[in-house]
Backbone as a ProteinNet text record, in pm:
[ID]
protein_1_A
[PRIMARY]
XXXXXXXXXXXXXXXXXXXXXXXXXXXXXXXXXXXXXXXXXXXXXXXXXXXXXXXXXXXXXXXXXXXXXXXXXXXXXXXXXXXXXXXXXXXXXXXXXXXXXXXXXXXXXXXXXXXXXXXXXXXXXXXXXXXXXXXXXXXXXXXXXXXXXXXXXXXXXXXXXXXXXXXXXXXXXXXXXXXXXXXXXXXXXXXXXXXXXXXXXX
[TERTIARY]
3978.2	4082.5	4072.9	4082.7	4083.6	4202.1	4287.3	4423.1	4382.5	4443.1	4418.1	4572.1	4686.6	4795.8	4861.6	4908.2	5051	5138.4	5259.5	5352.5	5463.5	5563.7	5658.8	5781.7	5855.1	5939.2	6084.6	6134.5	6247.6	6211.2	6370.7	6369.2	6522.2	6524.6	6675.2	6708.1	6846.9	6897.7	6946.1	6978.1	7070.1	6947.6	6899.3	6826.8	6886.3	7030	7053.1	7025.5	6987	6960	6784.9	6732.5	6594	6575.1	6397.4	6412.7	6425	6497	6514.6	6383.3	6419.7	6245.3	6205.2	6080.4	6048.2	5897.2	5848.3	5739.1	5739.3	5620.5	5561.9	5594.5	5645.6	5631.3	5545.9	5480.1	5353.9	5453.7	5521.9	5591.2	5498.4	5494.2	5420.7	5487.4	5508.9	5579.2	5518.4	5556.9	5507.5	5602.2	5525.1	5600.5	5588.6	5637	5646.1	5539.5	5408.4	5280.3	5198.7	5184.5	5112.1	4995.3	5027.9	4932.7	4975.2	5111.1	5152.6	5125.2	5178.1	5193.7	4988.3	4942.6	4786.4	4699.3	4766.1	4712.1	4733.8	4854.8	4906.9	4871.5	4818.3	4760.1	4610.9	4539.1	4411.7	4419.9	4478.9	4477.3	4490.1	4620.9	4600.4	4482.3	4427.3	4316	4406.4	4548.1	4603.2	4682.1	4603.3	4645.3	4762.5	4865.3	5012.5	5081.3	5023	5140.1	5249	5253.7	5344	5345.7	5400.3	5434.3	5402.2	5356.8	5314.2	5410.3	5510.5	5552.4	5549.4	5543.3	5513	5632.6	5746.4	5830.1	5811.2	5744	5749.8	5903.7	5894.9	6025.1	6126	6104.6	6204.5	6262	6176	6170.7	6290.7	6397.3	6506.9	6480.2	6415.2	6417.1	6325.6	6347.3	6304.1	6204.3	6120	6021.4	5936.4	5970	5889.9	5780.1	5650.3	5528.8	5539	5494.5	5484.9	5304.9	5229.7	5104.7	5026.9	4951.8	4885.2	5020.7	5140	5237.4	5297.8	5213.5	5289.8	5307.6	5267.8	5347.2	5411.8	5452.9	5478.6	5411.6	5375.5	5408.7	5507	5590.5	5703.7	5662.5	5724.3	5651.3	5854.4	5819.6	5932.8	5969	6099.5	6127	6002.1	5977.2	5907.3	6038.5	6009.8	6082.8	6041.2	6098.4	6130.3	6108.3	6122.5	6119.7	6256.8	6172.9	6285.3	6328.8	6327.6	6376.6	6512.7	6512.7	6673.9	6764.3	6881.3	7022	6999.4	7096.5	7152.6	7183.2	7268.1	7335.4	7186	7149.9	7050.6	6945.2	6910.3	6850.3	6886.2	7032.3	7081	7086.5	7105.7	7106.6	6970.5	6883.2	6718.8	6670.6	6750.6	6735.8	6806.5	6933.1	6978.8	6945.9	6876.4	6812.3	6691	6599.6	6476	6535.3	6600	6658.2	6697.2	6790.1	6848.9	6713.8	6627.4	6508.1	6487.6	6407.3	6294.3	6366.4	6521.9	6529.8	6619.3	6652.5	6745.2	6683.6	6556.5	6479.5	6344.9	6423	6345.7	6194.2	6188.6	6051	5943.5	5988.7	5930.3	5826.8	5709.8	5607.1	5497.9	5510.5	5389.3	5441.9	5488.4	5475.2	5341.8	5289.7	5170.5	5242.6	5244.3	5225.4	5144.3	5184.4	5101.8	5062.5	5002.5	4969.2	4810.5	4845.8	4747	4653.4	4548.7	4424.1	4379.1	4390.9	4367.6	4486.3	4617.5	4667.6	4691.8	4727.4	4759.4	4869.2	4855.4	5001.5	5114.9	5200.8	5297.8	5426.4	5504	5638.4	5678.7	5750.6	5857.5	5753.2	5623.5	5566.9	5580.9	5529.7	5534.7	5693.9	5806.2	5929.6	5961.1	5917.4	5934	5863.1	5738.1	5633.4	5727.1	5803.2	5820.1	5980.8	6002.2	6163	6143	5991.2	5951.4	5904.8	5875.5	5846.7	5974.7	6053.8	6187.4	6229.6	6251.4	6301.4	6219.5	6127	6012.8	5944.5	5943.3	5923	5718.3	5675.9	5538.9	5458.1	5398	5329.4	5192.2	5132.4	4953.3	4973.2	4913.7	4890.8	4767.7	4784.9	4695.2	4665.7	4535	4498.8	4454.6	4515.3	4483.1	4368.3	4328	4270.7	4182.3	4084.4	4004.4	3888.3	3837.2	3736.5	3816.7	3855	3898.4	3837.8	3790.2	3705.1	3568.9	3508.7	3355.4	3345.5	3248.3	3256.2	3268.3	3259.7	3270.2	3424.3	3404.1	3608.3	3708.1	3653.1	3755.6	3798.8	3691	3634.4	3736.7	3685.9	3763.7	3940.3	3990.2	4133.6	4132.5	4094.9	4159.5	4153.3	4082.5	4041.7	4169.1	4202.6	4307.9	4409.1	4460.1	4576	4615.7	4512.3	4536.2	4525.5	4483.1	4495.9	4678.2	4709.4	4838.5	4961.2	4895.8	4982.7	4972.5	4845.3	4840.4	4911.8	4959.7	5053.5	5214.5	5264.6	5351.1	5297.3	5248	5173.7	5060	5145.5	5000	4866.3	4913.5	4852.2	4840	4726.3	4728.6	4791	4880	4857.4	4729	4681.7	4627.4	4598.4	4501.2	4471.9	4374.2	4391.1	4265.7	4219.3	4135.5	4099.8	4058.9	4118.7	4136.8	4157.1	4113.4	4050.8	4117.1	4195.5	4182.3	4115	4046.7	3962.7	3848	3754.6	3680.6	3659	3779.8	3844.1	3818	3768.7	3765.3	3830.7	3801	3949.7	4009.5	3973.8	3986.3	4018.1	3880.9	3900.5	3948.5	3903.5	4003.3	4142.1	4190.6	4350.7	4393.1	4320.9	4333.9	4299.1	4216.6	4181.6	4258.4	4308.3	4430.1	4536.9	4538.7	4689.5	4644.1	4529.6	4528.5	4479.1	4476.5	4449	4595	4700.6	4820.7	4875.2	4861.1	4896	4864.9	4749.1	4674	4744.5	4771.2	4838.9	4970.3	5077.5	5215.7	5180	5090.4	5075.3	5004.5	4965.4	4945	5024.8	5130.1	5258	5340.1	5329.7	5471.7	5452.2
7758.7	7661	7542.1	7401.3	7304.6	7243.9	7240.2	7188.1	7020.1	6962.8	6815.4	6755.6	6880.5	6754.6	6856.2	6815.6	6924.1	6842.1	6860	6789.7	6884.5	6847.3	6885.4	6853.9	6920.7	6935.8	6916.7	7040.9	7079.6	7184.9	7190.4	7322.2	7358.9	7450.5	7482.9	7614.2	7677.6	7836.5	7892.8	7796.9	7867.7	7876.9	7985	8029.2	7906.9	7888.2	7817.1	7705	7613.7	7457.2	7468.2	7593	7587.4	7494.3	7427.1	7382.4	7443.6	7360.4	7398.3	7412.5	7483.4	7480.9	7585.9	7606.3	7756.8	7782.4	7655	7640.8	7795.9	7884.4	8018.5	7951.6	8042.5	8008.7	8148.9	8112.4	8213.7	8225.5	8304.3	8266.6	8375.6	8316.9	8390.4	8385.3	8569	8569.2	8676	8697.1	8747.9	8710.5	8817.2	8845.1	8709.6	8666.2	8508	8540.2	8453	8406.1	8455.1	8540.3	8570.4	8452.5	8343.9	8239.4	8200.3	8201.6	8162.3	8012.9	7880.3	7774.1	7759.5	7794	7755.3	7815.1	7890.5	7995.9	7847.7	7861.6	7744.2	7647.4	7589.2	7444.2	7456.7	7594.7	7629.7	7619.3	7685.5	7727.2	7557.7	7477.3	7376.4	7217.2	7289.4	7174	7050.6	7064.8	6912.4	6967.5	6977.3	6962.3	7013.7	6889.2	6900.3	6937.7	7009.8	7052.3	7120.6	7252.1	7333.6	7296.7	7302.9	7264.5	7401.8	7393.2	7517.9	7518.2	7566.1	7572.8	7600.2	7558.6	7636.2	7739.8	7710.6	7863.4	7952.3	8054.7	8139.6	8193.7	8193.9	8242.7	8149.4	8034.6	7917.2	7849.6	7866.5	7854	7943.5	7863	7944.8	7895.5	7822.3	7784.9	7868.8	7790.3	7841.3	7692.9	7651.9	7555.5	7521.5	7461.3	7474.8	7363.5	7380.3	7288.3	7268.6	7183.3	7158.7	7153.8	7243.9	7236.6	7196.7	7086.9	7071.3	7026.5	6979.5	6947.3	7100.8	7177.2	7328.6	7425	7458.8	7591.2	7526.5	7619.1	7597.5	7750.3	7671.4	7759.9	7792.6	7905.4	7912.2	7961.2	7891	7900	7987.9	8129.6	8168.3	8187.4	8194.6	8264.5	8410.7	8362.8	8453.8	8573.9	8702.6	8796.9	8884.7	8958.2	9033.9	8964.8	8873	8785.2	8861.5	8899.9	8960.3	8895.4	8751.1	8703.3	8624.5	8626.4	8606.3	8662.8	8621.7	8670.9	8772.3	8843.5	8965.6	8853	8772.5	8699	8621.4	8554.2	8482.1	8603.1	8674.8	8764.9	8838.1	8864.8	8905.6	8796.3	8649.8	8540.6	8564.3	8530.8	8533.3	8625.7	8741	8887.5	8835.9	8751.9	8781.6	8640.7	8560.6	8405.1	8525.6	8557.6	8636.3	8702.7	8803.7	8913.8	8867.5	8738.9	8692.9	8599.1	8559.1	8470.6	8568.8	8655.3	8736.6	8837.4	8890.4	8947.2	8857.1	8756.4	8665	8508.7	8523.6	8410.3	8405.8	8410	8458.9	8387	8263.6	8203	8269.9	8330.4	8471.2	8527.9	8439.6	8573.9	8625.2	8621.8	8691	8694.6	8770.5	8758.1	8806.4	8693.8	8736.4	8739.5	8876.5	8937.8	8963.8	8845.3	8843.1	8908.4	9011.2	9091.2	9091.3	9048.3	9028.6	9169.4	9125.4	9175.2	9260.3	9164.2	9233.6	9377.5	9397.8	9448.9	9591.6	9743.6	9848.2	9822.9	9929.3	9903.1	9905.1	9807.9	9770.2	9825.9	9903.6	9982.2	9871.6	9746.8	9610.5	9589.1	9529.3	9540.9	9672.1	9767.7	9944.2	9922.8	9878.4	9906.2	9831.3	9696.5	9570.1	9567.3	9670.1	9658.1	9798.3	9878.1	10004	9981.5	9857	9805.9	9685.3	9655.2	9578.8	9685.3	9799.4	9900.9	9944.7	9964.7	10008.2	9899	9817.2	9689.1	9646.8	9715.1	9651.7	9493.9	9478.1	9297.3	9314.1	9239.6	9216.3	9113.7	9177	9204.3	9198.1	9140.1	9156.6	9170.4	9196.4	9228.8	9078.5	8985.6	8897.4	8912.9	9036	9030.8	8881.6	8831.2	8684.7	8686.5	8633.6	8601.4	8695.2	8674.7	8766.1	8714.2	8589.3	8551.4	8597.5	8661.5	8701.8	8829.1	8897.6	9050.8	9052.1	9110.7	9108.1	9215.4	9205.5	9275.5	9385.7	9496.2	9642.4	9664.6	9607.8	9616.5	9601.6	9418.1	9423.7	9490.9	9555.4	9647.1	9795.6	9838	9945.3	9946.3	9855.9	9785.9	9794.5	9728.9	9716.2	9823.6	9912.7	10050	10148.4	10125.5	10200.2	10167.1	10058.3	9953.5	10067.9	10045	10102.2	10238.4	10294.2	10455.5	10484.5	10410.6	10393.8	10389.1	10268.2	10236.6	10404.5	10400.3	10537.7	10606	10663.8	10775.7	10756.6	10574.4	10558.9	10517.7	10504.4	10431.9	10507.3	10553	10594.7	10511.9	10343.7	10284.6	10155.4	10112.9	10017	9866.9	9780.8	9644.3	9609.9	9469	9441.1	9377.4	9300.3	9271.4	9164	9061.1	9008.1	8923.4	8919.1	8917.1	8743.1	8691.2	8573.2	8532.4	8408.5	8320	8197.5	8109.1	7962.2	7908.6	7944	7864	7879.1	7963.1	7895.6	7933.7	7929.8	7945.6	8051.5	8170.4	8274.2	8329.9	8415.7	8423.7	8309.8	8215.7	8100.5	8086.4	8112.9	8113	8241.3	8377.6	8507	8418.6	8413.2	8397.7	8348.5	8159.3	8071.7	8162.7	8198.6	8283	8367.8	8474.8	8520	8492.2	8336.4	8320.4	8228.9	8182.7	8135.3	8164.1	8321.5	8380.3	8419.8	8473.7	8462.3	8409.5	8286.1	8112.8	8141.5	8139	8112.2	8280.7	8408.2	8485.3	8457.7	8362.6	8317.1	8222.6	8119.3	8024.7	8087.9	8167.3	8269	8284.3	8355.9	8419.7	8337.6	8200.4	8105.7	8032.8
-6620.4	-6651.3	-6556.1	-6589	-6535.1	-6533.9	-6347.1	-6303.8	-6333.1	-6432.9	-6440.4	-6391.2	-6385.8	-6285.4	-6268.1	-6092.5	-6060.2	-6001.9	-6033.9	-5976	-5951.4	-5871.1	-5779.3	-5872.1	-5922.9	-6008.9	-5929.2	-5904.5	-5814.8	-5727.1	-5608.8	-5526.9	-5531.9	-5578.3	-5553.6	-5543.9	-5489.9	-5464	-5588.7	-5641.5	-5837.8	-5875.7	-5972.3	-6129.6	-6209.4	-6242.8	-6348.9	-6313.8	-6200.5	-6211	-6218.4	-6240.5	-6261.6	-6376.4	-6426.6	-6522.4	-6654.3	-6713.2	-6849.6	-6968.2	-7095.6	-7165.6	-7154.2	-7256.4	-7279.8	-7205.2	-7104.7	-7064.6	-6968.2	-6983.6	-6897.7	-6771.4	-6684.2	-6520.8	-6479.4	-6332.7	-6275.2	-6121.9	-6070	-5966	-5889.1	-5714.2	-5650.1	-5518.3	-5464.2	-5358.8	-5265.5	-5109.9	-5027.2	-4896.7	-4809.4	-4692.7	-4611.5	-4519.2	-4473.3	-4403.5	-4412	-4358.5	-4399.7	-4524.9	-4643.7	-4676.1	-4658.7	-4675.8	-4847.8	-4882.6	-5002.9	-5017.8	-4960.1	-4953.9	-4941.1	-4891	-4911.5	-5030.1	-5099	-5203.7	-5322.2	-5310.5	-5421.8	-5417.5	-5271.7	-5290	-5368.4	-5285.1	-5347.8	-5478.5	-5511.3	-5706.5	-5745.9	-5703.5	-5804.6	-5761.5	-5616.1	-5562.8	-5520.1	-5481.9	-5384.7	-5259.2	-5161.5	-5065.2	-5016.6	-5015.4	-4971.7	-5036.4	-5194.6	-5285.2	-5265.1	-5235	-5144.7	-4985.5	-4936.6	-4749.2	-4688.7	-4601.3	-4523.2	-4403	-4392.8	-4293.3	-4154.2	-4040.9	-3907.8	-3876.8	-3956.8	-3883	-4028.3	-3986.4	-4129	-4129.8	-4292.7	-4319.7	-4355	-4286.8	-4327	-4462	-4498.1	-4701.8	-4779.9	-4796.8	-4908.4	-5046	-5088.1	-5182.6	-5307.1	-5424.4	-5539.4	-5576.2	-5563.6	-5560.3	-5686.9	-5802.4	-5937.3	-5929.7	-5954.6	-5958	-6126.5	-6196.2	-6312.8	-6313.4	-6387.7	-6408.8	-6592.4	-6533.4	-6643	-6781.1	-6734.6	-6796.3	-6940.6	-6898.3	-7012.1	-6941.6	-6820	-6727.5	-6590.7	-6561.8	-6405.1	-6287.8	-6179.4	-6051.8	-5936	-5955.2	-5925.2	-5739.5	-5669.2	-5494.8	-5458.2	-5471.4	-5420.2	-5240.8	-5184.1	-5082.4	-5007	-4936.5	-4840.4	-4806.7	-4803.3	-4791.9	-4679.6	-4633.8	-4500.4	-4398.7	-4289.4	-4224.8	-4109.4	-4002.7	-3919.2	-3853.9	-3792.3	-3710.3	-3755.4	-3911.8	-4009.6	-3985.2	-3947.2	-3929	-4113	-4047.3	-4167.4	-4287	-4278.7	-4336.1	-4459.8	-4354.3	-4433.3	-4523	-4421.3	-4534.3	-4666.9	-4653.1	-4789.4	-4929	-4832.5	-4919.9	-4967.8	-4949.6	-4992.5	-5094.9	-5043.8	-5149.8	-5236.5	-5260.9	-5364	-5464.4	-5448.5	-5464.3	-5545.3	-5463.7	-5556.7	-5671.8	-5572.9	-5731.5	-5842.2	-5796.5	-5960.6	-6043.3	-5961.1	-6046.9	-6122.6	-6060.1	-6115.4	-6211.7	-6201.8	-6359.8	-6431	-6403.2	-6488.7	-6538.2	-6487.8	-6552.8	-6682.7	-6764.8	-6891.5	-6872.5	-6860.4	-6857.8	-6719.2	-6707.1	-6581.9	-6662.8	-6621.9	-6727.1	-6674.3	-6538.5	-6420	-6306.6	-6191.7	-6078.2	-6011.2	-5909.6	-5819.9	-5665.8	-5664.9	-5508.5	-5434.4	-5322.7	-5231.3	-5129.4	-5075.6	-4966.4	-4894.9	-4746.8	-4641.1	-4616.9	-4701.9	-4666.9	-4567.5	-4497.3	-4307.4	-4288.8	-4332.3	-4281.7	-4339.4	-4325	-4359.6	-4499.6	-4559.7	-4623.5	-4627.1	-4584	-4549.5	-4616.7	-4552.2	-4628.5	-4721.1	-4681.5	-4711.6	-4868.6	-4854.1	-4996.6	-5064.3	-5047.1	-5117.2	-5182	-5105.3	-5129.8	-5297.1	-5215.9	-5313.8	-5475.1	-5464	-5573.2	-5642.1	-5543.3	-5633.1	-5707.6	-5664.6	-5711.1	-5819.3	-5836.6	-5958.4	-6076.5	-5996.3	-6164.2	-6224.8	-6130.2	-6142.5	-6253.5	-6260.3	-6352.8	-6439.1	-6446.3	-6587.9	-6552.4	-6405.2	-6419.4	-6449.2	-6501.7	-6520.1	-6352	-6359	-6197.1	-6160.6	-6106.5	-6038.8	-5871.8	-5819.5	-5695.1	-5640.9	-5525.1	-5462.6	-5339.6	-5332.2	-5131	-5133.8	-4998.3	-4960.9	-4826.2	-4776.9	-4623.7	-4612.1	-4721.3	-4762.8	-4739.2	-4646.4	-4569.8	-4445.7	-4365.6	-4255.9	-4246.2	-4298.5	-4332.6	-4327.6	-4293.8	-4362.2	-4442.5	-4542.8	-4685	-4704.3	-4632.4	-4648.5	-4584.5	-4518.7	-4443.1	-4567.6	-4592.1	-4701	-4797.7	-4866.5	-4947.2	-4964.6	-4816.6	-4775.2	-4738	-4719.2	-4710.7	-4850	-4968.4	-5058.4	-5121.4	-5110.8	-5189.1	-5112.7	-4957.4	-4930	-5005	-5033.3	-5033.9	-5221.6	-5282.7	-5417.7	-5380.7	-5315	-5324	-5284	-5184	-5146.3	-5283.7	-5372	-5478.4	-5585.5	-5605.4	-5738.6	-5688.7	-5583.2	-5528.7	-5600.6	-5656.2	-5763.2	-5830.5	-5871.5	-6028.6	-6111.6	-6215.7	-6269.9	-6332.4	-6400.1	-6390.6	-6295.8	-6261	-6119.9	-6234.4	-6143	-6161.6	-6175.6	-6202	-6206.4	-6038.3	-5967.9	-5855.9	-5815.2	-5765.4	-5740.8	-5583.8	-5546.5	-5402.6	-5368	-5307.3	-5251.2	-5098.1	-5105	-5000.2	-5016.7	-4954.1	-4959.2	-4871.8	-4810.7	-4687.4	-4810.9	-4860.2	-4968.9	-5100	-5153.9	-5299.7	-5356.6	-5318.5	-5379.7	-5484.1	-5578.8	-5611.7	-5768	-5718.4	-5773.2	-5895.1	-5948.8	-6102.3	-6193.2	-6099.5	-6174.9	-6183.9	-6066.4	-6103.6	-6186.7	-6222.6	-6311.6	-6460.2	-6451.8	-6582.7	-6646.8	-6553.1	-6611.5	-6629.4	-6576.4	-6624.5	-6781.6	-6759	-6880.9	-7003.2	-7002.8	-7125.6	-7148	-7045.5	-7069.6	-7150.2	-7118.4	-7194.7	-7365.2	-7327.5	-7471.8	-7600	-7501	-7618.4	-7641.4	-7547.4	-7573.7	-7695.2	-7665.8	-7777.4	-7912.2	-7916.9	-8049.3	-8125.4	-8016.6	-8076.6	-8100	-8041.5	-8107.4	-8234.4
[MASK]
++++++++++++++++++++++++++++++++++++++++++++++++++++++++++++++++++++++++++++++++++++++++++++++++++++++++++++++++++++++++++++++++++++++++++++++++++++++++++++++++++++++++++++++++++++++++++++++++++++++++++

């Protein structure tokens, strides 16, 4: 798939001032410093599209990119972030929760989880509270030039042995890089065969 325009739509805490329209959204979320804000610039090739923040975690917002003028990329709240007052963190939980089952144009979440690291309870929790609700789901190891090839390999092969223990069938998954685009075109690809069976069906 070829990104020929992304633009910066809105950011806001309500679901309901999201945009309006039946355009697919791809929303993609992860633990704060996941490397979300560089994933998204990768995928659509500009730079400053999403802001990368230096304090992880800082991001409350709900962030809509307009792509190629018929979908969007939805840049959610970074989640478990311990250095958040109680307060703020329940806000954040409850900003995600209401997107992701009260936003009908919801037609992929990509979860993001760091490569480099074990499997993390806060994701395990989060992925086993998206089967719980029926939400439609892929799995994105990121910082996946940070590995050399049998490591990575072996991380991601744990990472799913971890998941089959709830799942009898795996998400789907795909292995990414923004330092040099790895990744790249699976992602684009599946979202845009996505695309192309919504526009079938309408």
């Amino acid at each position: 798939m070829e990104i020929t325009s992304a633009e910066f739509v809105i950011s806001n805490t309500d679901v309901k001032k999201c945009p309006g329209g039946t355009f697919p959204e791809y929303a993609f979320i992860g633990r704060s410093n996941v490397g979300k804000s560089s994933l998204i610039n990768m995928l659509t090739g500009r730079k400053g599209l999403a802001m990368t923040s230096a304090t992880p975690g800082k991001t409350m917002l709900i962030n809509h990119f307009l792509i190629n003028k018929n979908w969007y990329i939805v840049d959610l709240p970074g989640y478990g972030y311990a250095k958040r007052r109680q307060k703020g963190q329940e806000q954040i939980q409850r900003i995600i929760e209401t997107y992701i089952l009260q936003r009908e144009q919801m037609t992929c979440l990509f979860v993001l989880v760091d490569s480099r690291h074990e499997p993390q309870a806060i994701d395990l929790a989060f992925i086993e509270w998206l089967g719980e609700n029926g939400v439609p789901f892929a799995i994105v190891f990121t910082k996946a030039d940070k590995l050399k090839g049998g490591r990575i390999n072996s991380n991601i092969r744990h990472y799913l042995e971890k998941l089959g223990e709830q799942w009898e069938e795996l998400p789907p998954h795909f292995i990414t890089s923004s330092e040099n685009r790895m990744g790249r075109d699976e992602l684009l690809g599946y979202i845009e065969q996505i695309n192309k069976e919504i526009n079938s069906k309408s």
